[in-house]
C-alpha positions in Angstrom: 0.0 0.0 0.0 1.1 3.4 -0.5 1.3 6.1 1.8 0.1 9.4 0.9 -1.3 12.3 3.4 -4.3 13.7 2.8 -4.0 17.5 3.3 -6.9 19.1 5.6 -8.3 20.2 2.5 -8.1 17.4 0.8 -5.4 17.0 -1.7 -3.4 13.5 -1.5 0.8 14.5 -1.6 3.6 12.1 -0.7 4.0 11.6 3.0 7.4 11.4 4.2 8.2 10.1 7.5 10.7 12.5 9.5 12.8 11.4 12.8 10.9 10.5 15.7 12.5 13.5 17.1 11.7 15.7 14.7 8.0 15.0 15.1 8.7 15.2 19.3 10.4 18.9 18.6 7.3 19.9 16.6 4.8 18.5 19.8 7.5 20.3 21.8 6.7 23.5 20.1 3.3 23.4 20.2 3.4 22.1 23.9 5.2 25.0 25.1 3.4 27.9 23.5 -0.1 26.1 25.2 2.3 25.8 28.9 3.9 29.6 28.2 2.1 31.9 25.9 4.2 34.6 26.5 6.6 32.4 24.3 4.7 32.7 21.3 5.8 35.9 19.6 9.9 34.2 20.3 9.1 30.9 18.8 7.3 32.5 15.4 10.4 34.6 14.7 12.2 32.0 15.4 10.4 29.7 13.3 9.9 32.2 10.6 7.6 29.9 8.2 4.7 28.2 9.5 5.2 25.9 6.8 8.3 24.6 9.1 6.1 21.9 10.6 7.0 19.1 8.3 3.4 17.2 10.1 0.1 19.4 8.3 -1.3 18.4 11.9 1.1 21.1 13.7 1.5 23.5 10.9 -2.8 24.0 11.3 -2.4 24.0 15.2 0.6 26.7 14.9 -1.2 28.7 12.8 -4.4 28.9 15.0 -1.8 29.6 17.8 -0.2 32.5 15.9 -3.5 34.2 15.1 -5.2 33.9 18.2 -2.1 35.8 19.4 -1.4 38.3 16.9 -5.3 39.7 17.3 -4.8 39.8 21.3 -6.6 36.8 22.4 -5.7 34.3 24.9 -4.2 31.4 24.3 -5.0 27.6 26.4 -5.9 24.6 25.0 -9.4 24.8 26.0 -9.9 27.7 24.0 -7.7 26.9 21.3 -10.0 23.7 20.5 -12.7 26.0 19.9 -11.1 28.1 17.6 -10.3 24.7 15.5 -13.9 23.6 15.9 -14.9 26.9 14.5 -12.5 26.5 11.6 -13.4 22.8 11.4 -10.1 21.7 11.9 -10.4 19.9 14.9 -11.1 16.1 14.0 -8.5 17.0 10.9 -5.9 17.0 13.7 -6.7 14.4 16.0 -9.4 16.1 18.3 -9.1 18.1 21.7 -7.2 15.2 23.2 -4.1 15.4 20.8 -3.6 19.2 22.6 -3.3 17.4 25.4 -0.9 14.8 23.9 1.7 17.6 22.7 1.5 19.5 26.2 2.2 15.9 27.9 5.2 15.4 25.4 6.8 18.7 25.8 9.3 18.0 28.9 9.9 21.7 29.8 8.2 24.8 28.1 11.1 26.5 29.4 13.2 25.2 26.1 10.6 25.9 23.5 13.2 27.8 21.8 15.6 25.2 21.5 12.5 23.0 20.4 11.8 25.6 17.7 15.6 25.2 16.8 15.2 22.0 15.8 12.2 22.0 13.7 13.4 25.4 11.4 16.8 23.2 10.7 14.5 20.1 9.8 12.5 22.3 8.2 15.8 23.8 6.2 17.2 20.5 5.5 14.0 19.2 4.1 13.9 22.4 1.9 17.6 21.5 0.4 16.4 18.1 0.1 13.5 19.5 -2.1 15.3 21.8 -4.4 18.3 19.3 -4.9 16.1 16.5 -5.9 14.6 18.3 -8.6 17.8 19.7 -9.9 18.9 16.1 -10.2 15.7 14.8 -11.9 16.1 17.7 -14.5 19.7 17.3 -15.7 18.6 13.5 -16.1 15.6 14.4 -18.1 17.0 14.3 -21.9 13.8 16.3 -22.8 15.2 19.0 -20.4 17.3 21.8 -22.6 20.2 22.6 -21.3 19.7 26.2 -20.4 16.9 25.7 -18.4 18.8 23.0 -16.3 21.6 25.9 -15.6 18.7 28.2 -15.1 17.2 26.0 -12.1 20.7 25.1 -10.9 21.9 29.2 -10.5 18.3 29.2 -8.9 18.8 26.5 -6.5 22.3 27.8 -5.8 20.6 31.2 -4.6 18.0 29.8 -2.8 20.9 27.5 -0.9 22.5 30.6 -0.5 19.5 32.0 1.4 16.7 33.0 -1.1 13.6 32.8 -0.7 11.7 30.0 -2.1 8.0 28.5 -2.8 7.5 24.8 -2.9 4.6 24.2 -6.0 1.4 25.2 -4.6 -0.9 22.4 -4.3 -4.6 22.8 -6.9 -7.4 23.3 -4.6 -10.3 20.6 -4.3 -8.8 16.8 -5.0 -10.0 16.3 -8.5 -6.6 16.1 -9.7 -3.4 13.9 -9.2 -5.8 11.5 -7.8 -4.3 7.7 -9.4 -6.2 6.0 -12.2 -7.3 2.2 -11.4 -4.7 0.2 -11.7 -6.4 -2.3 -14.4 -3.2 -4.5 -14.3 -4.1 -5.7 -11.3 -7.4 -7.1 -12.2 -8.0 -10.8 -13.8 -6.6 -10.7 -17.1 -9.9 -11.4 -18.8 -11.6 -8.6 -16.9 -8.6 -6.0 -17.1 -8.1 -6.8 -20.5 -12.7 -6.2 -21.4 -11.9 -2.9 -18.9 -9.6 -1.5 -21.2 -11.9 -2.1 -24.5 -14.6 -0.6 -23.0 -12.7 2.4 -22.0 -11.1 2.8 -25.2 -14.5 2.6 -27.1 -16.4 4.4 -24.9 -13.5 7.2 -24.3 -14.4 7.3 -20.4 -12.0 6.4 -17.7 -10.8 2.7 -16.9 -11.9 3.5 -13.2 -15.6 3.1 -14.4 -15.6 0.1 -16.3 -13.2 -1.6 -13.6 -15.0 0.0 -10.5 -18.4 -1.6 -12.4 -16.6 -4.7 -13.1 -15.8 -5.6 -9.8 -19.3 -4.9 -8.8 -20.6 -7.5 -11.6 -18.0 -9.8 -9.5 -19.7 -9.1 -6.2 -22.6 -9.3 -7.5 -22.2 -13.0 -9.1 -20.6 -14.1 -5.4 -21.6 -11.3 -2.6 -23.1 -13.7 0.4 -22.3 -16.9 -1.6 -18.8 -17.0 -1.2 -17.2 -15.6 2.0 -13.1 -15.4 3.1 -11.7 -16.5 6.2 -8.4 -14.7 6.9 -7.7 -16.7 9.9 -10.0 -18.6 12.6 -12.3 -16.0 14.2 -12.1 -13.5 11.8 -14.7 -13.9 7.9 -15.4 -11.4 5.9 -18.2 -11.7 3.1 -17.8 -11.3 -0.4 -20.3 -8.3 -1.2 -19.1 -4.7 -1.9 -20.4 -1.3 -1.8 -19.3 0.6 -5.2 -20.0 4.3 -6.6 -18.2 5.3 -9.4 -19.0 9.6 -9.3 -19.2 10.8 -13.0 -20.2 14.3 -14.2 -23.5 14.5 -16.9 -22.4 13.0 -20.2 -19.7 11.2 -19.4 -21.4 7.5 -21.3 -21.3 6.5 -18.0 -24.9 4.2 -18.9 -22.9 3.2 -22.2 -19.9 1.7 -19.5 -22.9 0.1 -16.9 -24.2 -1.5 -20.4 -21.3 -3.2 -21.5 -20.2 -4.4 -17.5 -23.5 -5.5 -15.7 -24.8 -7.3 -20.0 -23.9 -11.0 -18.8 -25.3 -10.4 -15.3 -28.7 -9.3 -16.8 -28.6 -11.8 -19.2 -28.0 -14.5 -16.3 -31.2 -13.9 -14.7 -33.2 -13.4 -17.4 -32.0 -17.0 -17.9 -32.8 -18.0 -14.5 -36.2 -16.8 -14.3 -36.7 -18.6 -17.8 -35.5 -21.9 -16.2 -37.6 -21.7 -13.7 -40.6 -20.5 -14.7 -41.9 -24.5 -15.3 -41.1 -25.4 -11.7 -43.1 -22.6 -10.3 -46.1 -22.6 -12.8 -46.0 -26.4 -11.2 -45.7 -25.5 -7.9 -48.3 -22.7 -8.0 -50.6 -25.3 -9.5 -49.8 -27.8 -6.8 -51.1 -25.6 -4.4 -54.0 -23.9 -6.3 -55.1 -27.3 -6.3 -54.7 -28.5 -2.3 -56.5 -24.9 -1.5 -59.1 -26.2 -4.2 -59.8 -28.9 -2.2 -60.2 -27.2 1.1 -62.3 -24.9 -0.3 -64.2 -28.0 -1.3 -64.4 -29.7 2.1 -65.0 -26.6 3.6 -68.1 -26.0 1.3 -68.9 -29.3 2.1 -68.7 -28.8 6.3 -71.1 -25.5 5.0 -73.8 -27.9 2.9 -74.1 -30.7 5.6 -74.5 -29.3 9.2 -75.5 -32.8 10.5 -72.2 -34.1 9.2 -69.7 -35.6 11.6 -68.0 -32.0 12.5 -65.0 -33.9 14.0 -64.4 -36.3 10.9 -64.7 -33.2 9.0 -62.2 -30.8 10.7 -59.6 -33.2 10.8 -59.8 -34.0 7.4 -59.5 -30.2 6.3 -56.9 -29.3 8.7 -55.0 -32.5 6.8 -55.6 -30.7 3.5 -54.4 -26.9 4.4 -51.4 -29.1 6.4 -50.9 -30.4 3.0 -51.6 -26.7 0.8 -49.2 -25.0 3.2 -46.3 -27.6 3.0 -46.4 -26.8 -1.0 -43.4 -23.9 -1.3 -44.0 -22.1 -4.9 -40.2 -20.9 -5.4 -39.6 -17.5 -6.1 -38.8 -15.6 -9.2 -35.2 -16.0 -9.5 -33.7 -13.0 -9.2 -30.1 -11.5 -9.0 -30.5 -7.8 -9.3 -32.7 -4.8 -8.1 -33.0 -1.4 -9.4 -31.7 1.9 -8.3 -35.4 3.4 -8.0 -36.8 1.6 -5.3 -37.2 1.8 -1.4 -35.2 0.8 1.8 -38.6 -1.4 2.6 -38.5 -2.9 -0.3 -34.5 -4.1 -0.4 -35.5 -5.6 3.2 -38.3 -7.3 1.5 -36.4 -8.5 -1.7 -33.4 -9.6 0.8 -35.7 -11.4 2.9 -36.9 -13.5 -0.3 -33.8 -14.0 -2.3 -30.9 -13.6 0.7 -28.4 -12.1 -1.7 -28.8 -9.4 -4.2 -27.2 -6.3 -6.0 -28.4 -2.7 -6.5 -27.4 -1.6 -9.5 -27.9 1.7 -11.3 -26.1 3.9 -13.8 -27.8 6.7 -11.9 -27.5 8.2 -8.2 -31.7 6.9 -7.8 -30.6 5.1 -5.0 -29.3 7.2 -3.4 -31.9 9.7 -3.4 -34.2 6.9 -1.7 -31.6 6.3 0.9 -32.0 9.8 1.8 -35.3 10.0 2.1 -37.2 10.7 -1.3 -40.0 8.4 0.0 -39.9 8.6 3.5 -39.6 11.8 5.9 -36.4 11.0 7.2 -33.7 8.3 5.9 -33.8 4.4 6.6 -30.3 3.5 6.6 -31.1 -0.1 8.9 -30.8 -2.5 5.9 -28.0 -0.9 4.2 -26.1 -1.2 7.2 -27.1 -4.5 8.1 -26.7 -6.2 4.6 -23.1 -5.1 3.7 -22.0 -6.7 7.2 -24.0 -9.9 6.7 -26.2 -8.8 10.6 -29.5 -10.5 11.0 -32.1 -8.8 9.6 -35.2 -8.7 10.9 -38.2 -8.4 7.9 -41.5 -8.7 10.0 -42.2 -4.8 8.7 -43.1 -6.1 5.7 -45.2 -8.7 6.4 -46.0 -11.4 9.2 -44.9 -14.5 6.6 -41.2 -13.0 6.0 -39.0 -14.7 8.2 -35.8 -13.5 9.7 -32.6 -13.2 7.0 -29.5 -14.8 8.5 -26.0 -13.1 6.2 -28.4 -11.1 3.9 -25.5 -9.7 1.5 -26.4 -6.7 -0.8 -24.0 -5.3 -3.4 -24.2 -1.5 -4.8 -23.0 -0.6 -7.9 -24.0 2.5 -8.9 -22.4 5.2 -11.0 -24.1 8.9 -9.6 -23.2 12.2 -10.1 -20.4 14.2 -7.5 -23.3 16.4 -6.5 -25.0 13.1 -5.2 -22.4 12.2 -3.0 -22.8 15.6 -1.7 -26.6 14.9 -0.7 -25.7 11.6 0.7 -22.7 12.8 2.7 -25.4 15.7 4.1 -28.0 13.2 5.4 -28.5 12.8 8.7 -26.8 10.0 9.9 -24.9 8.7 7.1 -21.8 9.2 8.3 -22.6 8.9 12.1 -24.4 5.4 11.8 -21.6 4.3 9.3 -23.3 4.5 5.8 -20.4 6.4 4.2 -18.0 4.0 5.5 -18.8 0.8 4.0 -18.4 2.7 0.4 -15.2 2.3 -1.7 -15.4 5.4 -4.0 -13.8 6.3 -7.5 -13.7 10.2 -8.7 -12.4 9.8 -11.8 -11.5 13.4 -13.8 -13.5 14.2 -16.8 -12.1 14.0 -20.1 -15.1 15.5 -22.0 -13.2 17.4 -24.4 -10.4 14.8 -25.1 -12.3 12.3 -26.5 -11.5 10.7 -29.9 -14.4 10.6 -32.4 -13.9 7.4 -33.7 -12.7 4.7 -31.4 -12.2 1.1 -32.3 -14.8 -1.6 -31.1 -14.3 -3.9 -28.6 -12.6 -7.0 -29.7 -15.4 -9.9 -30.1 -12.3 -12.2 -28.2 -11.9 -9.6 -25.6 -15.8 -9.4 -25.0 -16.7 -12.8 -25.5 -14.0 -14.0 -22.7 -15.5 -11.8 -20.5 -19.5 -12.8 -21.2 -18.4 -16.4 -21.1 -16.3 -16.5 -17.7 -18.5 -14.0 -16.3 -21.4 -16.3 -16.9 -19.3 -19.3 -15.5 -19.0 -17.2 -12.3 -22.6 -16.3 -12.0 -24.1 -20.0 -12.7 -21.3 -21.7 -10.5 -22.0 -19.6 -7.6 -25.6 -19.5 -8.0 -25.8 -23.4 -8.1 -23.5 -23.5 -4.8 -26.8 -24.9 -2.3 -25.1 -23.3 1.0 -22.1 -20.1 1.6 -19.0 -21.4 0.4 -15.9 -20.1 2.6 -12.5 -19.9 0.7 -9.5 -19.7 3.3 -6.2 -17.7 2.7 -2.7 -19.6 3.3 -0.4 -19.1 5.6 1.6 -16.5 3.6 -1.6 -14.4 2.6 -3.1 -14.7 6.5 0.9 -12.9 6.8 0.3 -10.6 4.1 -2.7 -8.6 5.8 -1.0 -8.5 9.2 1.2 -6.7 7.2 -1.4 -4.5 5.6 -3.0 -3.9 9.7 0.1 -2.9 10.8 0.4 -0.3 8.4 -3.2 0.6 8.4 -2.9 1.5 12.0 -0.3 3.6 11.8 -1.9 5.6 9.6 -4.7 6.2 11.9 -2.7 8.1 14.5 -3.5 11.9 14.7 -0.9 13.1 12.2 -1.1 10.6 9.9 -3.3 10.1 6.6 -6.2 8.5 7.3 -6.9 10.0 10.4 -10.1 12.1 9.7 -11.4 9.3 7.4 -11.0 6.6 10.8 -14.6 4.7 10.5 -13.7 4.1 6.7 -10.4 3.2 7.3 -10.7 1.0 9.8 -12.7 -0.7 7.4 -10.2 -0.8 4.8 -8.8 -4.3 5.4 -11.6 -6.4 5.3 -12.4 -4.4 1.7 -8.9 -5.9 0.6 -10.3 -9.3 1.9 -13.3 -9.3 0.1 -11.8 -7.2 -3.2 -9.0 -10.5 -3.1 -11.7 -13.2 -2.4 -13.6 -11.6 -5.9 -9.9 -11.7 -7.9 -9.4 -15.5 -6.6 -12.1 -16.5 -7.7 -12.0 -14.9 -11.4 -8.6 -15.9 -11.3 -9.9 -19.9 -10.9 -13.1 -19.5 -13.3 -11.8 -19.9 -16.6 -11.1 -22.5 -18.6 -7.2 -23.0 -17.8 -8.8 -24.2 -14.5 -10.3 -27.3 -13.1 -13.9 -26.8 -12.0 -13.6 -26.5 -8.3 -9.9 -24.9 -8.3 -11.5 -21.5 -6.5 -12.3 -23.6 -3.8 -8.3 -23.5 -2.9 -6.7 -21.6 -0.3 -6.4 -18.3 -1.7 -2.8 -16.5 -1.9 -0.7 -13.5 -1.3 0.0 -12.5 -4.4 -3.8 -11.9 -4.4 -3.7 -10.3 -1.5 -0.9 -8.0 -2.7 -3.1 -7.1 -5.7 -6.2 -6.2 -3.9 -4.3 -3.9 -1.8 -3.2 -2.3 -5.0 -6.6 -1.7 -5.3 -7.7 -0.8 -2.3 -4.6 2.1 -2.3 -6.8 3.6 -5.4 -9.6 4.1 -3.5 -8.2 4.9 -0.6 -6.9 8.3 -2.3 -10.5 8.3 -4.2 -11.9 8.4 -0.7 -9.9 11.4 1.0 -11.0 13.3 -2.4 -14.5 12.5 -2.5 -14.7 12.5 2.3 -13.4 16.3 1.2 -16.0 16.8 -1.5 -18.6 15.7 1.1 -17.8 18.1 3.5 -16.7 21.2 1.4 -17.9 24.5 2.6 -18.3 27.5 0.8 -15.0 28.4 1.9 -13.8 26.0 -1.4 -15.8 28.5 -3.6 -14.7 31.9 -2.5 -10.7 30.3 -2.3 -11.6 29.3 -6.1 -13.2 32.5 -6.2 -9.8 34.7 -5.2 -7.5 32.4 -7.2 -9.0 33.2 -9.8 -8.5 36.8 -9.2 -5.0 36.8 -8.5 -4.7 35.1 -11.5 -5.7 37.8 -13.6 -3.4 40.3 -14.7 -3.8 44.1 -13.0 -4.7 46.8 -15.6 -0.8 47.5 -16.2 -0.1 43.4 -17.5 2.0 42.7 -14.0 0.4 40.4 -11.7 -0.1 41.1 -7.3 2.6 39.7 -5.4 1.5 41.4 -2.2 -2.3 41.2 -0.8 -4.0 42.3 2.0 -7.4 41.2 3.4 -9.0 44.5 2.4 -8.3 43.9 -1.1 -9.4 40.6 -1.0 -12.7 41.8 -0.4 -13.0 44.5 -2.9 -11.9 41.7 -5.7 -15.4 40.3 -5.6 -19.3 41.4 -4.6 -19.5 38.2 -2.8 -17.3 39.6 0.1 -18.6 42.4 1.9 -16.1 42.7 4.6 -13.0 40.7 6.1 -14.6 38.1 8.2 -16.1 36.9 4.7 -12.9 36.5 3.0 -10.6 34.9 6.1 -11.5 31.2 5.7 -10.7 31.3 2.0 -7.5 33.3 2.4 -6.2 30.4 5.2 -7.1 28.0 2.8 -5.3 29.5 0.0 -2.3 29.8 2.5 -2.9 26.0 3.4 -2.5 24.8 -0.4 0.2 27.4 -0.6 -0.8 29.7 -2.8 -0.5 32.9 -0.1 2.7 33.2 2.5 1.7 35.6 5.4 4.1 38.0 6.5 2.3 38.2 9.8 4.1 41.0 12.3 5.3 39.2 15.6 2.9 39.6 18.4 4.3 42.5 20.7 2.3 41.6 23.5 1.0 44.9 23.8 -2.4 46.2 23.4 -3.7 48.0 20.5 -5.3 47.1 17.2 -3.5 44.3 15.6 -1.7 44.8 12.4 -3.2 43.9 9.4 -1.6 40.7 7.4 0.0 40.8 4.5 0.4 38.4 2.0 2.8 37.1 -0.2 1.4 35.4 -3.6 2.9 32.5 -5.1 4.5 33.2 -8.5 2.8 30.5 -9.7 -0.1 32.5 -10.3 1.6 34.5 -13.3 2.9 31.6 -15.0 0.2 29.3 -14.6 0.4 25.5 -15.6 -1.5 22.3 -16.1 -2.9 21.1 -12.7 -3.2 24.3 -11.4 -6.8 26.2 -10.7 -6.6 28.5 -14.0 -10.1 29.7 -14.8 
């Protein structure tokens, strides 16, 4: 798995670990200033940059500290935690009680500034580190002309020599640098039908793999489960949303994954239609003949009433033994209500809603109900006993109901879903894998070659092998991993974990990360047992112990939408903050009257760049957010400790903005 840090706003960079001590100086720091305020206005000259916390956890904590000190206000943790709240930064950096942990790891306050000391000359080295690195990759880059590799060494040199520098800013919102799918890791017969599609339909691999894997749940969710070691199953059903804006042939991509699954149970309700039409007229006729004695019982009052009764409680014991099997049925549509999944579940155990559209969710929010009815989403992606008396006194009780979801919505939907009440509270959101692929409406070719009939027909055929073998299966199958696989996810927990500490990536995503490795269990389950369905295998083969090469790949997998995740978990809870930082970006990016561009701003003039700022308060959040991507460098004054009016902020703008390039937020 890779491991990438997911800034508080939401774009994925490298994460580099530093020294333990480094990160302990930075605590140290932060511990100090809560112990001895009066240190504050010290440590920020010393310090100079905020951006000297190499951990974006400190750097957001420092810079609340700073402010709340430069505009006169006190400074404890008690109050500090509310100025996060407000900015809602606290759960980004580990809640109220990680305060507490950088106070209890800071040994003195009395040393802040040799704290400070060492965090500026981490920060300095890392800063060489940067700027040398890239030197290097550009004289190795043979595309690189020569001039401009002397250019950017003379530039380096000066900035070693104590210029001032900007690291690249990083684009606001996390649409972009996000990873595409990695199809390679897929079955060769599926990666090979995801690539066609793509190709032909000029849309993103992530949607026809993301779709692929949910016509894989679908064929085994609740039939096959994995057993990573005694104790510990996971089932085989997943939770997919592919986001794609309007016009994207997202329904061309559904088509072309979920055809053979379709065609399956079209094929199964054909099959069966004999036995039930025999079944139903089974019954129709036992009832027949209890309406017959009863009308008999009716005609003959004088009639031995005992003889009678036992002889038509004999018949409707015979009627009601007669079980008409249900429809077959493998799928359910997007349009259709949380009752209704309970009841379909109830009858058919295991089934998958699937929907080129966001439908579902809008009846997951509520569409038909006054508030939303998240119970049997919750319940059937776990495999939790579900109770369907609502419905009607003859459903019994579900033991493992399994649901898949494989849908393909809108962004905007997410947005609606992530603003429900109780979806990510009760643990909705968190049982989603997500893909946000970027548009390319715009780059498409016009004429695309067609899928290869090979390509497609391997894919019908082994897909259909999948669906009929697990369909047939009379009880859950459970598939169990070896010895080096059941090795290979400790592995994958260990690292996991660390990543949910306060500072590290995954930390404000927690209740879908700590998810994450029972997703790569049931995402390697679905790859073994594609891997085992073709022809170069024996029937049966799937049924071995399942390997850690698999494993490795479906963590491959899972890293994609683990990034996916942060970007979409940050699209969820934008605030209009996003908008007016889009809003000013734009701005700066616009040349002045005179051609030059502004390398200095202040608040003030912030406001007067658009009508939708009518005084400072308005524009702050989108100005710290702009600092946060890097975009804007305060040249805040050092806190004098004497009263007055603060002094206002200046700004320095990122020359980026003049020059600007692909991935950055040009209008």
């Amino acid at each position: 798995m890779s491991t990438e840090y997911a800034h508080p706003n939401a774009t994925v960079i490298p994460f580099r670990p530093e020294p333990a001590e480094v990160k302990a100086a930075e605590q140290a720091v932060i511990g100090a200033a809560l112990l001895d305020p009066a240190q504050i206005p010290a440590l920020a000259v010393q310090l100079g940059d905020p951006g000297a916390f190499h951990h974006p956890a400190h750097e957001t904590i420092w810079r609340a500290i700073t402010r709340m000190a430069g505009g006169e206000r006190p400074v404890d943790p008690l109050l500090l935690t509310g100025v996060l709240r407000e900015q809602g930064d606290l759960g980004r950096i580990g809640g109220p009680g990680y305060l507490h942990t950088c106070i209890e790891a800071t040994p003195t306050a009395a040393n802040g500034d040799y704290y400070a000391e060492v965090v500026r000359v981490a920060a300095e080295r890392r800063r060489i580190g940067t700027n040398t690195s890239r030197l290097a990759h550009m004289a190795g880059d043979a595309g690189t002309g020569l001039e401009a590799v002397r250019t950017a060494a003379l530039s380096v040199l000066a900035d070693l020599a104590g210029g001032d520098t900007w690291l690249d800013p990083m684009p606001l919102g996390a649409h972009t640098s996000l990873p595409t799918f990695p199809v390679h890791a897929l079955p060769k017969w599926v990666g090979a039908y995801v690539d066609a599609v793509a190709e032909f339909t000029q849309t993103p691999p992530d949607a026809a793999a993301t779709m692929a894997l949910a016509a894989l749940s679908t064929a085994a969710g609740g039939r096959v489960g994995v057993e990573i070691r005694p104790g510990w199953r996971e089932q085989s059903n997943l939770y997919l949303t592919c986001a794609m804006p309007p016009a994207s042939r997202k329904s061309d991509v559904f088509a072309f994954t979920m055809g053979p699954v379709y065609k399956v149970e079209a094929e199964l309700q054909a099959d069966s239609r004999a036995s039930i039409i025999e079944a139903e007229t089974t019954r129709d006729a036992a009832l027949a003949e209890v309406e017959a004695l009863m009308a008999k019982a009716r005609k003959n009052p004088e009639a031995d009433r005992s003889q009678l009764v036992a002889e038509i409680s004999a018949a409707k014991m015979l009627a009601e033994q007669i079980v008409v099997p249900p429809n077959p049925r493998l799928t359910l549509s997007g349009d259709i209500t949380p009752e209704t999944v309970t009841h379909q579940l109830a009858t058919h155990r295991c089934l998958a809603a699937l929907s080129p559209e966001g439908d579902l969710f809008d009846s997951i929010v509520g569409r038909y109900s006054s508030k939303p009815n998240l119970g049997v989403f919750l319940q059937a992606h776990k495999g939790e006993r579900l109770q369907a008396d609502r419905i009607t006194r003859e459903q019994p009780t579900v033991d493992k109901p399994a649901l898949t979801i494989g849908v393909t919505p809108q962004p905007a939907v997410l947005q609606e879903l992530g603003a429900a009440p109780g979806a990510r509270d009760r643990g909705l959101l968190a049982r989603f894998l997500y893909s946000l692929p970027p548009s390319n409406l715009g780059w498409r070719k016009v004429r695309t070659d067609p899928i290869p009939d090979a390509v497609a027909n391997a894919y019908d055929r082994n897909l259909t092998r999948l669906l009929r073998a697990m369909t047939d299966l009379p009880e859950p199958v459970v598939v169990t991993m070896d010895r080096a696989a059941d090795l290979a996810v400790e592995k994958l927990q260990e690292r996991v974990e660390v990543q949910l500490r306060p500072d590290q990536p995954l930390a404000h995503i927690k209740d879908w990360a700590g998810k994450l490795v029972g997703h790569i269990a049931r995402i390697a389950v679905l790859l073994h047992l594609a891997d085992h369905i073709t022809p170069d295998h024996d029937p049966g083969t799937w049924r071995t112990d399942l390997a850690a090469a698999t494993v490795e790949r479906a963590a491959e997998i899972a890293d994609y939408y683990t990034a996916h995740t942060l970007a979409v978990f940050d699209l969820i809870a934008a605030d209009p903050a996003t908008e007016d930082a889009h809003t000013l970006l734009q701005w700066l990016q616009r040349p002045k009257k005179d051609g030059t561009h502004r390398t200095h701003i202040k608040a003030h003039d912030a406001v007067a760049s658009s009508r939708r700022f009518k005084k400072v308060a308005d524009v702050e959040p989108a100005l710290a957010l702009l600092e946060q991507h890097g975009w804007l460098r305060t040249d805040e004054h050092a806190p004098t400790g004497q009263r007055g009016r603060p002094q206002s902020i200046t700004y320095r703008v990122h020359p980026a903005v003049s020059t600007p390039t692909d991935g950055t937020d040009t209008p």
